[in-house]
Biotite code that builds the C-alpha atoms (Angstrom):
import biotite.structure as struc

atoms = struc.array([
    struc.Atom([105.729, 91.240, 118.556], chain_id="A", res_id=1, res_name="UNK", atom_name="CA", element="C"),
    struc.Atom([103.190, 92.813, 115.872], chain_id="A", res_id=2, res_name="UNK", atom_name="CA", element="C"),
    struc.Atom([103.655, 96.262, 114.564], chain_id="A", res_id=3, res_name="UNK", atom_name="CA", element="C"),
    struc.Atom([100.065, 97.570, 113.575], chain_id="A", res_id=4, res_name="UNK", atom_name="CA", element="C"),
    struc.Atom([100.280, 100.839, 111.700], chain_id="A", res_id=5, res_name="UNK", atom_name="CA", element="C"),
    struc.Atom([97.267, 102.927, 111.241], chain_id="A", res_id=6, res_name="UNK", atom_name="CA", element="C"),
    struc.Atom([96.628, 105.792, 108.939], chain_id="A", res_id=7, res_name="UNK", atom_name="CA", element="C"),
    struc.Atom([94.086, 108.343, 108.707], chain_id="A", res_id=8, res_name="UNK", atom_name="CA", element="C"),
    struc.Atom([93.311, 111.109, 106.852], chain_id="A", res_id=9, res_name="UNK", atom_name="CA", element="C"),
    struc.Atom([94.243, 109.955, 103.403], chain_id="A", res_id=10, res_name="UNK", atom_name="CA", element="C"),
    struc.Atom([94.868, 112.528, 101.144], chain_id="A", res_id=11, res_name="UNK", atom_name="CA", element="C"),
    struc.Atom([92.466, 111.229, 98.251], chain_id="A", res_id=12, res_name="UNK", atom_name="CA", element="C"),
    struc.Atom([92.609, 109.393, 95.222], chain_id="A", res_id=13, res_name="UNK", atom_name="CA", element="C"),
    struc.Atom([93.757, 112.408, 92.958], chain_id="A", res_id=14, res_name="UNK", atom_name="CA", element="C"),
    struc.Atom([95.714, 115.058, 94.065], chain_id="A", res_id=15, res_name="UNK", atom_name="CA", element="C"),
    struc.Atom([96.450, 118.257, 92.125], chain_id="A", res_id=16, res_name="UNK", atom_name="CA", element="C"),
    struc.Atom([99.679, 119.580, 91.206], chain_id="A", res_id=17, res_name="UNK", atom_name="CA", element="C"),
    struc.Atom([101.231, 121.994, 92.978], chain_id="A", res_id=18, res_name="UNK", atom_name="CA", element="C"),
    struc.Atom([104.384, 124.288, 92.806], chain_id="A", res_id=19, res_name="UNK", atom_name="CA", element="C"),
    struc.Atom([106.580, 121.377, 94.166], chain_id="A", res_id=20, res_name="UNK", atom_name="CA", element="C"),
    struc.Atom([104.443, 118.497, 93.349], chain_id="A", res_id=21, res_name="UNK", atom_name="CA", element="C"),
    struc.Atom([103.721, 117.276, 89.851], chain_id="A", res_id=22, res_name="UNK", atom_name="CA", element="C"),
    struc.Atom([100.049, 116.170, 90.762], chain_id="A", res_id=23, res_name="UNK", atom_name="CA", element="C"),
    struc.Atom([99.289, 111.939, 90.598], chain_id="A", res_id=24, res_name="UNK", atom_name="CA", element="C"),
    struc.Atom([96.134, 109.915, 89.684], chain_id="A", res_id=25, res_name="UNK", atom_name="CA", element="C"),
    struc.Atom([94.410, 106.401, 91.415], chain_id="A", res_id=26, res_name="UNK", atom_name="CA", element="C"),
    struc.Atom([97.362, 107.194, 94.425], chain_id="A", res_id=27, res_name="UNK", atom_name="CA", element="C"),
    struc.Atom([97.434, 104.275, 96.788], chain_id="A", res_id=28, res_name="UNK", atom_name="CA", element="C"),
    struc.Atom([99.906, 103.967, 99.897], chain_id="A", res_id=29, res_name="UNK", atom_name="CA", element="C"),
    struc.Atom([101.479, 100.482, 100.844], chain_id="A", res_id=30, res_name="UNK", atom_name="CA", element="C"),
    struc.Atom([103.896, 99.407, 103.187], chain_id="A", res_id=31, res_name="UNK", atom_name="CA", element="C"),
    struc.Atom([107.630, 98.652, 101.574], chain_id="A", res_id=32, res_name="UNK", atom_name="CA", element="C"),
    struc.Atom([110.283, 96.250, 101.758], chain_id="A", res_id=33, res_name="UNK", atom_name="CA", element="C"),
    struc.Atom([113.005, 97.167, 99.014], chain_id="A", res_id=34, res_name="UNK", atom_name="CA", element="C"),
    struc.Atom([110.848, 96.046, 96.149], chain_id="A", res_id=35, res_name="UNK", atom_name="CA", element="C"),
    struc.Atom([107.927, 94.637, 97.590], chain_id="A", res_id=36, res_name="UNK", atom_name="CA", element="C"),
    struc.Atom([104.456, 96.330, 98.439], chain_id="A", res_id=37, res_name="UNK", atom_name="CA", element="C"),
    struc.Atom([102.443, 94.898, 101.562], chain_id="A", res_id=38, res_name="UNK", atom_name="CA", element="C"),
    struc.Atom([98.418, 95.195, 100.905], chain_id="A", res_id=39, res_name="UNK", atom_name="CA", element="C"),
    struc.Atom([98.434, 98.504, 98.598], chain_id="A", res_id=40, res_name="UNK", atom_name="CA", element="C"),
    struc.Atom([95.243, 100.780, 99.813], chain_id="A", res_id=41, res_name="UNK", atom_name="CA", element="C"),
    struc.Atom([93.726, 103.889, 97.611], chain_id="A", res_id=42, res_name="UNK", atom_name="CA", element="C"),
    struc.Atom([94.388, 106.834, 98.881], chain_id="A", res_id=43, res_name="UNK", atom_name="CA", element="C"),
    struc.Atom([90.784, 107.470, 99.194], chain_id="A", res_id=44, res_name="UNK", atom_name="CA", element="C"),
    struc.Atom([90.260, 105.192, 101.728], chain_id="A", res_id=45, res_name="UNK", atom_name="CA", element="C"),
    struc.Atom([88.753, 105.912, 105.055], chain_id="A", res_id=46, res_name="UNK", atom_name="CA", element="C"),
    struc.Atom([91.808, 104.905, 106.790], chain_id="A", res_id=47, res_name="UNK", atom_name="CA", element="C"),
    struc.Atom([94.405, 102.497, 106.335], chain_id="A", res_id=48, res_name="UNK", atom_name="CA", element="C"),
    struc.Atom([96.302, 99.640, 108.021], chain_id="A", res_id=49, res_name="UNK", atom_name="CA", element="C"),
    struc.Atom([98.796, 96.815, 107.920], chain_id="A", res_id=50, res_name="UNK", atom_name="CA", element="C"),
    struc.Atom([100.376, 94.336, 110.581], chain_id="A", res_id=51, res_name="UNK", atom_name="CA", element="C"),
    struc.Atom([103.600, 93.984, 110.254], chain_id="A", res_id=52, res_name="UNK", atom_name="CA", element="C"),
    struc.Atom([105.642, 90.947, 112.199], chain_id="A", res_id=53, res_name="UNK", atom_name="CA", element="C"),
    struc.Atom([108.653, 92.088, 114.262], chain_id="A", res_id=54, res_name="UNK", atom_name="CA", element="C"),
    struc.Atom([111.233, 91.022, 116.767], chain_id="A", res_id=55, res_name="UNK", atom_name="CA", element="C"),
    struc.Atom([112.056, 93.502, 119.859], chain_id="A", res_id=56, res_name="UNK", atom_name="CA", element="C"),
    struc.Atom([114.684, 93.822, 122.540], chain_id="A", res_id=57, res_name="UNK", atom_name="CA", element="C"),
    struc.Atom([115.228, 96.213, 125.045], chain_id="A", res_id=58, res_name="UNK", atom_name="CA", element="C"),
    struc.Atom([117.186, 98.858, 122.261], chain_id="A", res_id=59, res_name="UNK", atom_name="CA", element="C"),
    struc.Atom([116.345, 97.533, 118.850], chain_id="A", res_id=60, res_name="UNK", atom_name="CA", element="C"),
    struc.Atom([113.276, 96.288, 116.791], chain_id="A", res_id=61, res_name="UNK", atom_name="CA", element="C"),
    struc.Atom([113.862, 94.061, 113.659], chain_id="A", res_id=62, res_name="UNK", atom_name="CA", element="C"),
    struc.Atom([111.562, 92.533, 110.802], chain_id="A", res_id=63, res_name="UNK", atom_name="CA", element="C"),
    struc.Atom([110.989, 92.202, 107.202], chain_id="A", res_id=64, res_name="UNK", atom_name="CA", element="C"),
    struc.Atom([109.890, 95.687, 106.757], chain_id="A", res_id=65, res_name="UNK", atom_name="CA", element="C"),
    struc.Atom([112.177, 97.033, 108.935], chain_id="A", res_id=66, res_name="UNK", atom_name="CA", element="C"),
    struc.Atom([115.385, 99.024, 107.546], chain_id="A", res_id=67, res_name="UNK", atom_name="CA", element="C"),
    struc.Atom([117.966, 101.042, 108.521], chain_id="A", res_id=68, res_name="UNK", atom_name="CA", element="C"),
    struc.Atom([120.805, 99.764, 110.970], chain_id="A", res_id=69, res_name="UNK", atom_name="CA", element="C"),
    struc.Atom([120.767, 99.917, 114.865], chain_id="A", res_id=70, res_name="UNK", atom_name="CA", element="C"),
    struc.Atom([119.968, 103.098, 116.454], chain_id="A", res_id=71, res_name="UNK", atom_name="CA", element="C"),
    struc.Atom([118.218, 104.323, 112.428], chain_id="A", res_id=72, res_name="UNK", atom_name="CA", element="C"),
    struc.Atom([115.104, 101.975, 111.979], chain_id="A", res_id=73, res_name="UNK", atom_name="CA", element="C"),
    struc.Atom([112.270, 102.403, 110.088], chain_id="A", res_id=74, res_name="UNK", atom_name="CA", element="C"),
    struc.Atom([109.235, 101.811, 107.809], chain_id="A", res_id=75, res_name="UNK", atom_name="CA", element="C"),
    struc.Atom([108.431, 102.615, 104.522], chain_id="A", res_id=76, res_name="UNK", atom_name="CA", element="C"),
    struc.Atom([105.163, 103.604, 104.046], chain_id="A", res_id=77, res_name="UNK", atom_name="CA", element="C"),
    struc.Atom([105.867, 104.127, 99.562], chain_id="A", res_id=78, res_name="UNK", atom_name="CA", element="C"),
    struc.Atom([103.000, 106.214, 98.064], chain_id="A", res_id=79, res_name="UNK", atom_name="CA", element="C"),
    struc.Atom([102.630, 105.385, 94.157], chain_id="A", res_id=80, res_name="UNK", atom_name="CA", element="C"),
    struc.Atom([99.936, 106.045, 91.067], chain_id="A", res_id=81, res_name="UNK", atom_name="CA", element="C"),
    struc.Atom([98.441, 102.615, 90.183], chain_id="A", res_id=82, res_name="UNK", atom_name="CA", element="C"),
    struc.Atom([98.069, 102.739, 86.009], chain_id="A", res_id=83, res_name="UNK", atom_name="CA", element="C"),
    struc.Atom([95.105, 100.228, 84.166], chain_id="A", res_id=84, res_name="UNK", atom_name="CA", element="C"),
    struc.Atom([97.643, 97.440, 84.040], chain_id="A", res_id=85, res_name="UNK", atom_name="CA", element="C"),
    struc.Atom([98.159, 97.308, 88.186], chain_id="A", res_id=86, res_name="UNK", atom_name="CA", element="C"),
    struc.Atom([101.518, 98.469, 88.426], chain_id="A", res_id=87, res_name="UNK", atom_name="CA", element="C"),
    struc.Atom([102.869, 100.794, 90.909], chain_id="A", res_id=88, res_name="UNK", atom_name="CA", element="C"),
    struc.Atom([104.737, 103.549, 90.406], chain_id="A", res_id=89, res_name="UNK", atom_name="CA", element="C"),
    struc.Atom([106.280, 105.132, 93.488], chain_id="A", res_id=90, res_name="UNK", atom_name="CA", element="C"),
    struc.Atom([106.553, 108.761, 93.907], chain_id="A", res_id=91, res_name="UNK", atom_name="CA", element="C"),
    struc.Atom([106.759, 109.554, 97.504], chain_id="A", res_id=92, res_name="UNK", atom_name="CA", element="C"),
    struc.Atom([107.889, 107.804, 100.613], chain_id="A", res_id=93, res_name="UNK", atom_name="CA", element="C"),
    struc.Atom([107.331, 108.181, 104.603], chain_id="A", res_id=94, res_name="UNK", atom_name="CA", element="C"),
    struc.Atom([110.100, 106.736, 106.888], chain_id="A", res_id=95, res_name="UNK", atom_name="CA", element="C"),
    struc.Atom([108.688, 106.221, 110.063], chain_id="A", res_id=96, res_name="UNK", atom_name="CA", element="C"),
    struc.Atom([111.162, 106.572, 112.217], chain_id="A", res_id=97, res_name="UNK", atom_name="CA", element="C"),
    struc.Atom([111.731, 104.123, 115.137], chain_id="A", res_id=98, res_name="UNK", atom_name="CA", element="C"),
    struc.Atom([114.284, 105.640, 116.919], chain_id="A", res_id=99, res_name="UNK", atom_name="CA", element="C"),
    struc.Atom([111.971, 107.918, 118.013], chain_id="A", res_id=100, res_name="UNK", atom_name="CA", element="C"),
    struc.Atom([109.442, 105.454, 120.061], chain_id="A", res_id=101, res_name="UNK", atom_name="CA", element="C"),
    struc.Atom([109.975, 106.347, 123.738], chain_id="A", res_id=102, res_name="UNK", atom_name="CA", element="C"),
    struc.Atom([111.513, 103.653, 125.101], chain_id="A", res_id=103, res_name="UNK", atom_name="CA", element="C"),
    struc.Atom([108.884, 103.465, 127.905], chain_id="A", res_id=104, res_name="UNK", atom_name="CA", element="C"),
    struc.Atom([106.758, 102.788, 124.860], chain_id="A", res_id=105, res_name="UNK", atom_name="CA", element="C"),
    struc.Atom([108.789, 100.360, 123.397], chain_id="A", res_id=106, res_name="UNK", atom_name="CA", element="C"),
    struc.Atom([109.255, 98.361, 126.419], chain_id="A", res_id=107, res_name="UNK", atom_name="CA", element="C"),
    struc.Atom([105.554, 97.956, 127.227], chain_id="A", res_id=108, res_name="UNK", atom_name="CA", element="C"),
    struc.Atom([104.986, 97.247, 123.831], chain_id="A", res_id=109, res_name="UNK", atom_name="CA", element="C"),
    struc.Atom([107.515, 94.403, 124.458], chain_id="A", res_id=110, res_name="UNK", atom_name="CA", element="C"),
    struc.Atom([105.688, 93.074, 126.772], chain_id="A", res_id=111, res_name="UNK", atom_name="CA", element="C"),
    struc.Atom([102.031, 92.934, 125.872], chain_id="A", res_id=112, res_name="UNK", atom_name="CA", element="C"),
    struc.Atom([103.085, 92.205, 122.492], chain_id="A", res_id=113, res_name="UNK", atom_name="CA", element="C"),
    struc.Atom([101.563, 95.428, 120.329], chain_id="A", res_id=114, res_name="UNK", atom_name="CA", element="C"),
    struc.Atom([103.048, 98.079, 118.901], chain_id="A", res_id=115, res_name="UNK", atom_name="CA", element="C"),
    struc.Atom([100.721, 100.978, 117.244], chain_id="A", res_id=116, res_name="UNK", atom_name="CA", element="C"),
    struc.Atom([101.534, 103.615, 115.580], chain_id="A", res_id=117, res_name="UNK", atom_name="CA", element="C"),
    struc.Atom([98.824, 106.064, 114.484], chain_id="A", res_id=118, res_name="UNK", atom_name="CA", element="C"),
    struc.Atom([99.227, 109.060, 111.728], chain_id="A", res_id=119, res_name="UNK", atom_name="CA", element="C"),
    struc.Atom([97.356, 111.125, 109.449], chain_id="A", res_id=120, res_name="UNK", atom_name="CA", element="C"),
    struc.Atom([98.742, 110.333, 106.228], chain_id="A", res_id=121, res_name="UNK", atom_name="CA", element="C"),
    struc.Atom([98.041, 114.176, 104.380], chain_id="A", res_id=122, res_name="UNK", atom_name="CA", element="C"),
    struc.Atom([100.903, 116.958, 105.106], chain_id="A", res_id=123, res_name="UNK", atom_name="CA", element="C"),
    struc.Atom([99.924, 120.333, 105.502], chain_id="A", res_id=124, res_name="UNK", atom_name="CA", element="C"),
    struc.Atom([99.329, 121.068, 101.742], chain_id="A", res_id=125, res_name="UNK", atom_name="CA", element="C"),
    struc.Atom([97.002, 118.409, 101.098], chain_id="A", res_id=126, res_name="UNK", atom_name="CA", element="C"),
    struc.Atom([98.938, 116.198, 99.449], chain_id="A", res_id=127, res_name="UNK", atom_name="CA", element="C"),
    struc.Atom([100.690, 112.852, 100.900], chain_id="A", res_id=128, res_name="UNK", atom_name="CA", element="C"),
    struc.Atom([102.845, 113.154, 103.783], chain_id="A", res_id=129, res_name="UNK", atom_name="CA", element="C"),
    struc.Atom([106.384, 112.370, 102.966], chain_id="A", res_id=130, res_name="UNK", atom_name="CA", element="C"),
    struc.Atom([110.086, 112.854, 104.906], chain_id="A", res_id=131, res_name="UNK", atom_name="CA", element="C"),
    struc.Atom([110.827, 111.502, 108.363], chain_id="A", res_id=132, res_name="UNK", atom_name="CA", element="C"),
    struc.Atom([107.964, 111.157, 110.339], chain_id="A", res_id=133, res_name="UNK", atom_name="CA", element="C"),
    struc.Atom([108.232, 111.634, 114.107], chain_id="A", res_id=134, res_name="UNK", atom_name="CA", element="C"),
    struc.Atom([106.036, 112.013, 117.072], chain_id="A", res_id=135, res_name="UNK", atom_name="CA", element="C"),
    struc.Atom([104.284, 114.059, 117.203], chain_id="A", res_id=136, res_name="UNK", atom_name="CA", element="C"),
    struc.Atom([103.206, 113.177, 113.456], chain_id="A", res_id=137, res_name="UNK", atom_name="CA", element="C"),
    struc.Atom([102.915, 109.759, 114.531], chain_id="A", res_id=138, res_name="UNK", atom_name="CA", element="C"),
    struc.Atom([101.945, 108.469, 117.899], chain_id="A", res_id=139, res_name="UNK", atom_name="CA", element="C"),
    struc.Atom([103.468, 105.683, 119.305], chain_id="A", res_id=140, res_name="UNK", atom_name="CA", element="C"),
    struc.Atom([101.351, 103.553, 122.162], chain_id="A", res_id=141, res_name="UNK", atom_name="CA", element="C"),
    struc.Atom([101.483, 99.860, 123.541], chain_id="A", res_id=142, res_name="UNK", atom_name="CA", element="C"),
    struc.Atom([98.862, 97.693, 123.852], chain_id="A", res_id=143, res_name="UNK", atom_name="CA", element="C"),
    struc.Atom([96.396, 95.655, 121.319], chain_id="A", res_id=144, res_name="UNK", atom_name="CA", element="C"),
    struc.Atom([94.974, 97.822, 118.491], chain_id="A", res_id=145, res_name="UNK", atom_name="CA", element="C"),
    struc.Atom([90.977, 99.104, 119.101], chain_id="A", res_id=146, res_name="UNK", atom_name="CA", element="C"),
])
């Protein structure tokens, strides 16, 4: 099965600091698996997206980029500041959550071989969303991505 994960809404390149936020320059977002980045995009981009490989059953998904044990999967989605030399340095991280994919969802998605999950990547101040993300912050569907 083939995760696709599409985000919208990307906060921007450059975002300001704030009371609880320090403020970051060239921000990008990537997909992570412990140290690894999948396909880095700027955070000014129109949207952003990444396929991710996966294997599903009835009650669990599994993959490279998936962590967490059974019954507390997820995705990293690792938001960094990319500095003249190319390196990434994290500073904020989504987990999307896939316990939270109802299993309706999940099962369909089993079948026709698609997974999506869609999310606006900015949190309410502007800046880039972080925490646990859930539905309705992401939404879940089967099927093959538009």
């Amino acid at each position: 099965m083939q995760i696709r994960i599409e985000a919208f809404d990307l906060p921007g390149r450059t975002c300001a600091a704030g009371p609880d936020f320090p403020g970051y320059t060239n921000i990008h977002i990537a997909v992570q698996r412990r140290e690894a980045l999948l396909d880095p995009q700027p955070g000014d981009a129109s949207a952003a997206t990444w396929t991710l490989d996966c294997t599903a059953s009835s009650t669990d998904l599994k993959g490279p980029y998936i962590q967490g044990r059974p019954g507390q999967r997820f995705i990293h989605l690792s938001w960094g500041s990319v500095d003249g030399t190319g390196t990434f340095t994290m500073f904020r991280r989504a987990k999307l959550m896939l316990d939270a994919i109802d299993p309706a969802v999940l099962t369909a998605a089993a079948r026709s071989g698609w997974l999506v999950a869609r999310l606006g990547a900015t949190d309410a101040k502007g800046q880039p969303l972080c925490a646990a993300v859930r539905p309705p912050r992401v939404e879940w569907s089967a099927g093959a991505p538009i």
